[in-house]
C-alpha positions as CSV (number, residue, x, y, z in Angstrom):
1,X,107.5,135.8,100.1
2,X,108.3,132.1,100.6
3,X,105.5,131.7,102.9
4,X,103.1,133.0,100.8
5,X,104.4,130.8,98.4
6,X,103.9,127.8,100.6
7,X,100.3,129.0,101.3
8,X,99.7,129.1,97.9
9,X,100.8,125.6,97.1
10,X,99.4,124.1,100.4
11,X,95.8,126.0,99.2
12,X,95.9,124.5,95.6
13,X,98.0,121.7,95.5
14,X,97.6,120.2,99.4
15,X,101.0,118.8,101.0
16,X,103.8,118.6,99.5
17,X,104.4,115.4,98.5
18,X,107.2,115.4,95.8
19,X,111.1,114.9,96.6
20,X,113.3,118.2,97.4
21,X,115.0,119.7,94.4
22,X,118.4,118.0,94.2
23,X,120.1,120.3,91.9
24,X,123.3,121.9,93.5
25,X,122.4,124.9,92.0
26,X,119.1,124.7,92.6
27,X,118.6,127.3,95.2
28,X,115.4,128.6,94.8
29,X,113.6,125.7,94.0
30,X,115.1,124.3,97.7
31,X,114.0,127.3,99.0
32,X,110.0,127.0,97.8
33,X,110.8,123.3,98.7
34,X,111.3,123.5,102.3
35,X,108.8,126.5,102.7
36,X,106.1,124.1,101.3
37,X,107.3,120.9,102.8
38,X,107.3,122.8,106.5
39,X,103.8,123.1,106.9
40,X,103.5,119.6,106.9
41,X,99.8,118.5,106.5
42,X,97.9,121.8,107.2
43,X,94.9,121.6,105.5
44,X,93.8,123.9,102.1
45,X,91.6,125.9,104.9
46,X,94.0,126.6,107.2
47,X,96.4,127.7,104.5
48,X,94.3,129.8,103.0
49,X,93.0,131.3,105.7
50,X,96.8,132.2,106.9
51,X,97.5,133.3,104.0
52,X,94.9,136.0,104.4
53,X,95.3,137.3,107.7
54,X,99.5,137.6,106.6
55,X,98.4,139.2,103.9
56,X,96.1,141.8,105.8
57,X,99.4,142.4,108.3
58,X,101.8,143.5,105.4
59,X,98.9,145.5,104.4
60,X,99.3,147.0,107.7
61,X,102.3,147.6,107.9
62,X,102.5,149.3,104.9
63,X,99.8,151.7,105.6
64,X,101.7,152.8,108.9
65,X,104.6,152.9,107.0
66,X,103.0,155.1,104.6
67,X,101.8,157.5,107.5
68,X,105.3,157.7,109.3
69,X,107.2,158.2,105.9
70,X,104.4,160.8,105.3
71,X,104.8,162.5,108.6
72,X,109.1,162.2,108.3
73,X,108.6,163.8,104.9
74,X,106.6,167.1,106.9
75,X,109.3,167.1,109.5
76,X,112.3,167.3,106.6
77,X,109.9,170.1,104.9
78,X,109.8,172.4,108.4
79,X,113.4,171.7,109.6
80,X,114.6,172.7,106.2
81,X,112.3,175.7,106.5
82,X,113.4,176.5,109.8
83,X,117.1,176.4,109.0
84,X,116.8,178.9,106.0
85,X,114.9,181.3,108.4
86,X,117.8,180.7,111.3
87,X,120.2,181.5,108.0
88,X,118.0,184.8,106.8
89,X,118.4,185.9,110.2
């Protein structure tokens, strides 16, 4: 999520260019810090354009994992079946 983050920021705001969060507790803000600050000076294009294609892989990747959890779910359904009909017998 971070790097969309930085994708975001990098797309709107351009590089980063204020100082880290200093905060000892400051975790997060760190975080989205260094995400932002590490693409350095990659322009709004660039950014956005990553940011799309990243986005269209995690789309991806959830569609195949909607079709294996889809095809696990059929396999649970038969070997359950088959077990009660090994059972019957």
């Amino acid at each position: 999520m971070l790097m969309f983050y930085s994708y975001y920021k990098q797309a709107t705001t351009g590089p980063c260019n204020i100082p880290r969060p200093s905060g000892f507790w400051d975790t997060r803000g760190k975080a989205k810090w260094d995400a932002w600050s590490s693409l350095g000076n990659m322009t709004r294009e660039e950014a956005m354009k990553n940011y799309v294609e990243d986005i269209q892989l995690v789309n991806l990747f959830m569609d195949n994992w909607a079709s294996i959890n889809g095809t696990c779910t059929i396999i649970n359904t038969l070997t359950s079946f088959l077990t009660l009909l090994v059972l019957a017998l």
